[in-house]
Structures are given as structure tokens and as C-alpha cells.
C-alpha positions in Angstrom: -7.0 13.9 22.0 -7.7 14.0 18.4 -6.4 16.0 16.2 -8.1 18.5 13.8 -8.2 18.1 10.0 -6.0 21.3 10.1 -3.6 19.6 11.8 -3.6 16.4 9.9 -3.2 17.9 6.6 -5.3 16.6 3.5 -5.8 13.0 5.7 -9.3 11.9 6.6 -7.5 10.3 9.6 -4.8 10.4 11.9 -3.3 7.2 12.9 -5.3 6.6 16.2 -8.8 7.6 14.0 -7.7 4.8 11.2 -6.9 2.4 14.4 -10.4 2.9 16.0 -12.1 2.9 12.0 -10.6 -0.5 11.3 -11.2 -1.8 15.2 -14.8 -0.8 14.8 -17.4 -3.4 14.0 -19.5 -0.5 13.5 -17.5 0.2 10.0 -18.5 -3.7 8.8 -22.2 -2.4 9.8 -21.9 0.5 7.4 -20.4 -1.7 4.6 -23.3 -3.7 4.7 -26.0 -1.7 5.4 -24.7 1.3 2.6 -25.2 -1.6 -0.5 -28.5 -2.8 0.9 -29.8 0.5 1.4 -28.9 1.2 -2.0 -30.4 -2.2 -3.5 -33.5 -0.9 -1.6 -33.2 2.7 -3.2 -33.3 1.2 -6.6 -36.2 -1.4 -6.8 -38.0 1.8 -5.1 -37.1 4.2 -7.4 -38.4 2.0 -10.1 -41.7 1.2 -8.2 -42.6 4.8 -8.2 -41.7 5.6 -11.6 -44.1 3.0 -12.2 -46.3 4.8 -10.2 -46.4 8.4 -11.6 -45.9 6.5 -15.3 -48.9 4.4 -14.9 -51.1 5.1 -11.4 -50.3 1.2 -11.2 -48.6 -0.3 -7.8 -49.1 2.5 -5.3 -49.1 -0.4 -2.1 -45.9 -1.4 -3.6 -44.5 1.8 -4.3 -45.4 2.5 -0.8 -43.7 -0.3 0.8 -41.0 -0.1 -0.8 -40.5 4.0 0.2 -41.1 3.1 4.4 -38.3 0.4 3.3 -35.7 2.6 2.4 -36.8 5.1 4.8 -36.0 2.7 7.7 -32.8 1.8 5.9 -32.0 5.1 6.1 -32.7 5.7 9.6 -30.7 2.2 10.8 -27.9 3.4 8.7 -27.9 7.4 10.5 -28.1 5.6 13.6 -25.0 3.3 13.1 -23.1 5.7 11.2 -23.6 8.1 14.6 -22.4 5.6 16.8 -19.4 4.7 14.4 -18.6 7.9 13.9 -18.7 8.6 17.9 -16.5 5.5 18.1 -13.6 7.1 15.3 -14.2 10.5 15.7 -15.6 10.7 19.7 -18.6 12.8 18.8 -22.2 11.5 17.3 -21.9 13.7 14.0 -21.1 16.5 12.9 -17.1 15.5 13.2 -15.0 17.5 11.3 -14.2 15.5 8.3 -17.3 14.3 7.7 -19.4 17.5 8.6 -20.6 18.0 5.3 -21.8 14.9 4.6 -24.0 14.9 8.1 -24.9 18.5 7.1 -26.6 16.7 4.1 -27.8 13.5 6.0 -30.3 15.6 7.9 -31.7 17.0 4.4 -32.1 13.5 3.5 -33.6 12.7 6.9 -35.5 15.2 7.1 -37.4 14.5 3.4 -37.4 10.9 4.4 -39.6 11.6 7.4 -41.6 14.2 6.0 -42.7 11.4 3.1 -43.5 9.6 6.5 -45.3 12.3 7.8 -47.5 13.1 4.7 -47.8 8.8 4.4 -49.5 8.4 7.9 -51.8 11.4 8.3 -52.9 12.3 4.6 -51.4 15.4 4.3 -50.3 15.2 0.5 -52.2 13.0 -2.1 -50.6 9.8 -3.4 -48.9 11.3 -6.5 -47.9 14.0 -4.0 -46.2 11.8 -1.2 -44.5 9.7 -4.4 -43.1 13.4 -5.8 -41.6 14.0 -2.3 -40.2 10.5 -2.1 -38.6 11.6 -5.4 -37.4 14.6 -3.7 -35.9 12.5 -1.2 -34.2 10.3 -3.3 -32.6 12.9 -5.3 -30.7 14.4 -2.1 -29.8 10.6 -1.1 -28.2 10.2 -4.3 -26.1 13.2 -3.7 -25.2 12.5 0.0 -24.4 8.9 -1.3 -22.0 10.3 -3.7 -20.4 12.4 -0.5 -19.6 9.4 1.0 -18.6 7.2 -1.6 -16.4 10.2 -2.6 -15.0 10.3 0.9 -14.8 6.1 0.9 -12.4 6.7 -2.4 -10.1 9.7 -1.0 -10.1 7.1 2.3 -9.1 4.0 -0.2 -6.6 6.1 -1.7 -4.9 7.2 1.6 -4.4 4.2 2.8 -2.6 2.6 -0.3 -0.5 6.3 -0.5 -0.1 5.4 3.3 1.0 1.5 2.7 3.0 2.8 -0.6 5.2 5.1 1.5 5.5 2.7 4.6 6.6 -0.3 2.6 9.4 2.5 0.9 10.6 3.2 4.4 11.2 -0.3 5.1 14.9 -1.0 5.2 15.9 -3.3 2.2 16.5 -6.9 4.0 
């Protein structure tokens, strides 16, 4: 049984959560997929600047928004299963909750850009306004979890610190 973040203090995990994190090749999938998501997010973001600057490149500007939207979506998907795999549920755990409150802002811009994309429902400068929109809330849930990667980083050196000071002196 897993314990509750009350019960664990100010820790992101206990000691069988950290285990099952490091164990999980689902965790090298994140740390892959997070930097090329974000690599994707930023030749986009400068496509449709373009865009609204110029009216120039909407086929690129296009493209480039269904990339990062399936980059998005392979990245909720994984991050569910990891976090199932650390955590035992899909999302919503409790140390992450408000970062997968978030995530389905994010998603849920994401696929309405999709939505307006395939059945005309907003005009070009339109759909690129809501990819904006999208892109604004990603760039807030990324900072959630990059937050949460740091305060994760940090624990585990504090951890390793105060292990390696409990070590009898040889």
C-alpha cells in the first residue's frame, strides 16, 4: 500500500514509489519524449508567429501544430501508464494531481485546435489563435512538471546527502 503525501511529509515519494520511478522504463520514455515535445513546441510556435505576422506558411504552421499535438497525446499516454506503474493509478495520483488537473486543459485545447482543423469550424487565423491558446497552458503545465522534476532532483541528493552521513566512518 502506498502511502499518502500526508503521510510522507514534503517527499514526492516514498521509498517503494522512488524504487518503481527508477525501475520504470516508462520514466526514460518521459525523459525523451518531454525535450522532443518541447523542440516540437518551439519550431511551432515560431511557424505561427510567422503566420499571424505575415499570412505566410499556414501548411507549415499547420503541420507543425498536429505535430506537437500528437506529441502531446504520446506523452499523456505514457505519462498515464508511468504514473500507474509509480503511483498505481492512471492520473490523478496525489502528488502529481495538479499537474494532470492541468494536462487535460492542455488536452483539451490541443484537441479542440484538432477539432476546428478537420471540420472548418474556425478560420485559419482563428485555429492558429487557439493553437496559441494551447501553447500558453502547455508552457505553464511544462513549468509544473519541471518544477516538480527539480523538488524530485533535490530530494534525492537531500536523500543521498543524509544517507551517506549515516554511513558509519570505515
Amino acid at each position: 500500500m502506498a502511502l499518502s503525501r500526508g503521510s510522507r511529509g514534503k517527499s514526492l515519494y516514498n521509498v517503494e514509489e522512488r524504487g518503481r520511478r527508477d525501475a520504470s522504463p516508462w520514466t526514460v520514455v518521459q525523459g525523451i519524449l518531454a525535450p522532443v515535445q518541447f523542440a516540437i513546441f518551439l519550431v511551432s510556435l515560431g511557424l505561427v508567429i510567422r503566420y499571424l505576422l505575415t499570412g505566410l506558411g499556414y501548411e507549415a504552421a499547420t503541420i507543425s501544430i498536429v505535430a506537437k499535438t500528437l506529441a502531446l497525446y504520446a506523452i499523456m499516454i505514457t505519462g498515464s501508464i508511468w504514473e500507474h506503474e509509480v503511483f498505481g493509478q492512471y492520473l490523478f495520483a496525489p502528488v502529481f494531481f495538479w499537474e494532470d488537473v492541468f494536462s487535460m486543459l492542455v488536452l483539451a485545447l490541443h484537441t479542440a485546435y484538432l477539432t476546428a482543423l478537420f471540420t472548418g469550424w474556425l478560420s485559419p487565423t482563428e485555429q492558429m489563435l487557439l493553437a496559441l491558446a494551447a501553447y500558453a497552458t502547455y508552457v505553464i503545465n511544462a513549468t509544473q512538471f519541471l518544477l516538480k522534476l527539480r523538488a524530485a532532483r533535490l530530494e534525492g541528493t537531500l536523500s543521498t546527502s543524509i544517507s551517506a552521513l549515516a554511513e558509519p566512518a570505515q
